[in-house]
N, C-alpha and C positions, 0 to 999 in steps of 0.2 A: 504494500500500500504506500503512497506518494504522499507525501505532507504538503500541503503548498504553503508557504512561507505566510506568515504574518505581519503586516506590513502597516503602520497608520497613515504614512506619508504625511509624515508632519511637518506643515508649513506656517511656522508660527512666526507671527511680527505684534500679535497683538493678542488680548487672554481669548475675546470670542474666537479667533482663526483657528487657536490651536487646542479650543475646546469641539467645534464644531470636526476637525479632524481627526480625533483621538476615538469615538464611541464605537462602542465597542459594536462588531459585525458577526454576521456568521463565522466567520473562522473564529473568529476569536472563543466565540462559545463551543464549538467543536474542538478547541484546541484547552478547553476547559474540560469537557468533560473528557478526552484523552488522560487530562492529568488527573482527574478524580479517578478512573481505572486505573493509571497508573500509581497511582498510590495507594489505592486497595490492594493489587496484586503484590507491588514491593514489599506491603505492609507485613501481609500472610506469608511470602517466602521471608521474609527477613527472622520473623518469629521463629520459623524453624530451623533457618541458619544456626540462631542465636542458640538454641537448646542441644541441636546435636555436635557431638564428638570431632566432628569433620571440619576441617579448616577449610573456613569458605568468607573469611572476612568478616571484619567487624564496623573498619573506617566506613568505607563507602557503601556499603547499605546505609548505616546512619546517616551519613549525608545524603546518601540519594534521598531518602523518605524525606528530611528537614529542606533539603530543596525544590520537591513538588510543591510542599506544602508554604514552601515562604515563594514561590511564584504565584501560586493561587492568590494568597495576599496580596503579593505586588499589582497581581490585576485587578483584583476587587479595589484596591485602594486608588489607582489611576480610573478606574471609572468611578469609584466616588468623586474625584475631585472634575473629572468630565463634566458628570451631573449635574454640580454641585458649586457649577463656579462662581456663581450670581452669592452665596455663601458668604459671610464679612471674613469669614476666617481662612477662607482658602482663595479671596481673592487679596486680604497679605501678603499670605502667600505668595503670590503667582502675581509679581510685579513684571516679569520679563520670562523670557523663556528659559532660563538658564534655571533659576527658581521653582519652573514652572511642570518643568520635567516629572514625571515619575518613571524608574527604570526599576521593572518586575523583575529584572536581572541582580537587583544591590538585594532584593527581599531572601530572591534565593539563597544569596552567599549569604546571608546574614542566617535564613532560616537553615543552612548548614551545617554553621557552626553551634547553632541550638540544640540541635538534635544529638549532635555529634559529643557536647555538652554536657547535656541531661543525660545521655548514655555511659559516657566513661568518665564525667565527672571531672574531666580538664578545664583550668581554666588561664593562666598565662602563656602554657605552653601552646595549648590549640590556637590562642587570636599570634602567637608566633606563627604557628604553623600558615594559618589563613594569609597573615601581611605575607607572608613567603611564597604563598601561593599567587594573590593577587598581584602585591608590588603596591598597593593603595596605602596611603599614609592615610588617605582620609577616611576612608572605612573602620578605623582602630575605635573608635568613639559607639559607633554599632555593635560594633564586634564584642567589645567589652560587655557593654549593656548587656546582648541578647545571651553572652556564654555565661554570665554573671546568674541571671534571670534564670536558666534553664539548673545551673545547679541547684540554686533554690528551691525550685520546683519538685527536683530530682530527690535531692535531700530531706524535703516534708514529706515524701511518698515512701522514699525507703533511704537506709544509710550506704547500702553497698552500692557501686557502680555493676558495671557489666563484667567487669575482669574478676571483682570479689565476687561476687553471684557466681559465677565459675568456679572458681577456687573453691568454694564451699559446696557447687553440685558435686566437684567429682571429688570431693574427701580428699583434699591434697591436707595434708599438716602445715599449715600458715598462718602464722602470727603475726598481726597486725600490729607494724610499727605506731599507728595511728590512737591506737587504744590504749591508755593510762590503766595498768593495774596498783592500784592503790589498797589492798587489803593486807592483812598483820599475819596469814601463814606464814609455815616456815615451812623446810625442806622434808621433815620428817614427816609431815602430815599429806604428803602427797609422793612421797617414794614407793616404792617397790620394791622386794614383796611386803605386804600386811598383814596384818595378822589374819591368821586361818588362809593364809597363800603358802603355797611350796616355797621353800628354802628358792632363792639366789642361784642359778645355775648359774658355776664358776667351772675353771679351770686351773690345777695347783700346777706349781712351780719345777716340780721335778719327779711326781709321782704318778703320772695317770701312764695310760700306753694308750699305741694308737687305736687301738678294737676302743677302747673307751671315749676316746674323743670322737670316732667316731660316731656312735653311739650318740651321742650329745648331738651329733648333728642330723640325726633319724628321729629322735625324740623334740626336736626343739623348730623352732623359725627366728631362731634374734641373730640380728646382721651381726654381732661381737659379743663375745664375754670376757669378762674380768678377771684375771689372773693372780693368784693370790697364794702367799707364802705355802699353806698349807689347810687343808680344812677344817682343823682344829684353832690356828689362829685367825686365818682369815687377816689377813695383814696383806694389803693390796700391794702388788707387786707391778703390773701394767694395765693392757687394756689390749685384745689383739683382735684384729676385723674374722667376720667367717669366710669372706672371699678367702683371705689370705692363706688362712690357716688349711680351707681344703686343697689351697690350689699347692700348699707348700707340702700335706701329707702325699697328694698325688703325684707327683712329682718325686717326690722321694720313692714311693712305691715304685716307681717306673725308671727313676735313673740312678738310687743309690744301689748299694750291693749290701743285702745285710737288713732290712729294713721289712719288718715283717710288723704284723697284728702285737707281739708280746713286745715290740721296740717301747721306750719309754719315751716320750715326751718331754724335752730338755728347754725351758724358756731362761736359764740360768748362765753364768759365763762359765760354770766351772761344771766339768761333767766326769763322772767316775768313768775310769778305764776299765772292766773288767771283765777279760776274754770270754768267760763261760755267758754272757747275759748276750742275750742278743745288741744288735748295730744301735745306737741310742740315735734319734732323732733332734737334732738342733734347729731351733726356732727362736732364736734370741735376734734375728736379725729384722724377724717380723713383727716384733713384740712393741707397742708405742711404750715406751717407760716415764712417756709424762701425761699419763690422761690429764682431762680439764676434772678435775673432783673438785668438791663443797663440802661443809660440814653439817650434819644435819639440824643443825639450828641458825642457818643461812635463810636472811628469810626469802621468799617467795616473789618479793618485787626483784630483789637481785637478783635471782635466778631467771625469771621471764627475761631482764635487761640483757642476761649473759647467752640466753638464747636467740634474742634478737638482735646482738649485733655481732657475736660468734659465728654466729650460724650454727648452732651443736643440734647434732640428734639425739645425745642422751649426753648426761652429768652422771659420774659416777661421786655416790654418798657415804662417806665414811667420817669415824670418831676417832680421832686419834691414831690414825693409822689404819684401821681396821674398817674393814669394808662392810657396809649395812646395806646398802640397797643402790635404786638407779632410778633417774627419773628422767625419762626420754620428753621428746615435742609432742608427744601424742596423751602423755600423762599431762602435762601442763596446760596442753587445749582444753581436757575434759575437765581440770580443777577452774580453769576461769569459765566454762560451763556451769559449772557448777555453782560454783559461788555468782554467776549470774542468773538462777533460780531457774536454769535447766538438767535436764536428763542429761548427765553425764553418758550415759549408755546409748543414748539416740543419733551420736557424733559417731559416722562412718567413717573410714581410711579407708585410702585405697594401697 
């Protein structure tokens, strides 16, 4: 289908000339109700863009929809002032033609960056983006306004943008620099295990074998465990990843000589020599010997700060040496769930 161009042929020297040439014609209303279909269609695919999994953009669907809809305006409001020119306040106005203009084209970009706005909740960086786009100095005074207005909007209807709304559908662990934790926990009251939880799954220092650590890894799902003098002391010794640790026993199964199921487990620098025991296993190279630990009476605002700007996925908790528990990003989301008078247990990870 062939559009035919929209055209007022405006010849204005004076307000009746360039009133009488402006009103609006059949195209024009043809080229109206184009943009009312078009904006119902974009509307319905944009939605579903927005919800599923598929990367299919976020910029420009928001902007297309905030640009039908601020053309629409723009034409509705040059045939207001068509209409309307005999008006004391749009003949003001419309001293000369320069004044006298309305361009449906400034509505759109402005209704773009509204959109685009109220969606992700930009607001310096977007009227950057726009001037960048444009090249208009004079547009910045709109542009402000309408990105200003649309967070407003945005922010009495709901607090997240479109990025956070995401981040929360698909359960990613994300802590919001934005959010003040102000409450008097401390570490102990949200570590792990608790009472009436199974014991700490650790790994000692110089006593397990590999059938055993094995084991740990058929029984368990935690990306590291904590390595520690001895089971009876419990006196933390590192902290060693589970990639590492299988990629480092298989590897030895395949390239050392000697290196069986009864091998022991060596995270220590000093290893007994003694011929009759099978090949012992060294892993002190994969070992972190300075985890990030706290103590358990660290309170709870420093620990969320240590998470947000560390980046950590777990603290390990200990008293004096001795290792008590662990409190990963995933234990810290559901305690400020909590203490924000939700279901701890309704918070999904992925």
């Amino acid at each position: 289908m062939q559009l035919k161009e929209i055209d007022y042929n405006r010849n204005s020297t004076s307000l009746s000339s360039y009133t009488s040439s402006t009103v609006a014609g059949d195209e024009v209303y043809t080229a109206l109700w184009m943009l009312f279909l078009g904006l119902l269609f974009k509307g319905l695919i944009t939605i579903f863009t927005f919800g599923i999994k598929v990367p299919s953009g976020l910029f420009i669907p928001s902007m297309a929809v905030g640009a039908i809809v601020g053309r629409i305006v723009g034409i509705g409001m040059e045939q207001l002032v068509v209409r309307n020119h005999d008006n004391p306040f749009f003949q003001n106005m419309c001293q000369s033609k320069q004044f006298c203009t309305i361009t449906p084209g400034l509505y759109a970009m402005v209704g773009a960056a509204a959109a685009l706005g109220g969606v992700t909740r930009m607001t310096v960086s977007l009227v950057v983006i726009m001037f960048e786009l444009t090249g208009g100095l004079q547009y910045i005074v709109p542009l402000m306004l309408a990105v200003m207005t649309s967070k407003w909007v945005g922010d009495a209807l709901g607090k997240d943008g479109i990025y956070d709304a995401h981040i929360a559908l698909n359960g990613y662990p994300y802590l919001d620099s934005k959010k003040e934790f102000t409450h008097t926990t401390i570490a102990a009251d949200v570590m792990r295990p608790r009472r009436n939880d199974p014991p700490l799954c650790v790994i000692t220092q110089d006593s397990m074998t590999v059938e055993e650590v094995e084991a740990i890894f058929r029984d368990t799902s935690h990306n590291g465990f904590p390595v520690v003098l001895s089971s009876e002391s419990q006196y933390l010794v590192g902290f060693v990843l589970r990639r590492d640790l299988m990629l480092a026993i298989a590897n030895a199964r395949k390239n050392q000589e000697g290196v069986v199921s009864n091998s022991i487990v060596y995270f220590s620098s000093q290893v007994p020599n003694n011929p009759n025991d099978p090949a012992p296993l060294k892993l002190r190279k994969i070992l972190d010997m300075a985890p990030i630990t706290i103590t358990d009476q660290t309170p709870m605002e420093t620990v969320v700060e240590m998470f947000r700007k560390l980046g950590l996925r777990q603290t390990l908790v200990t008293h004096n040496g001795r290792l008590l528990g662990i409190i990963t990003k995933k234990d810290v989301l559901r305690h400020v769930a909590q203490l924000g008078n939700q279901d701890p247990e309704s918070i999904l990870f992925n």
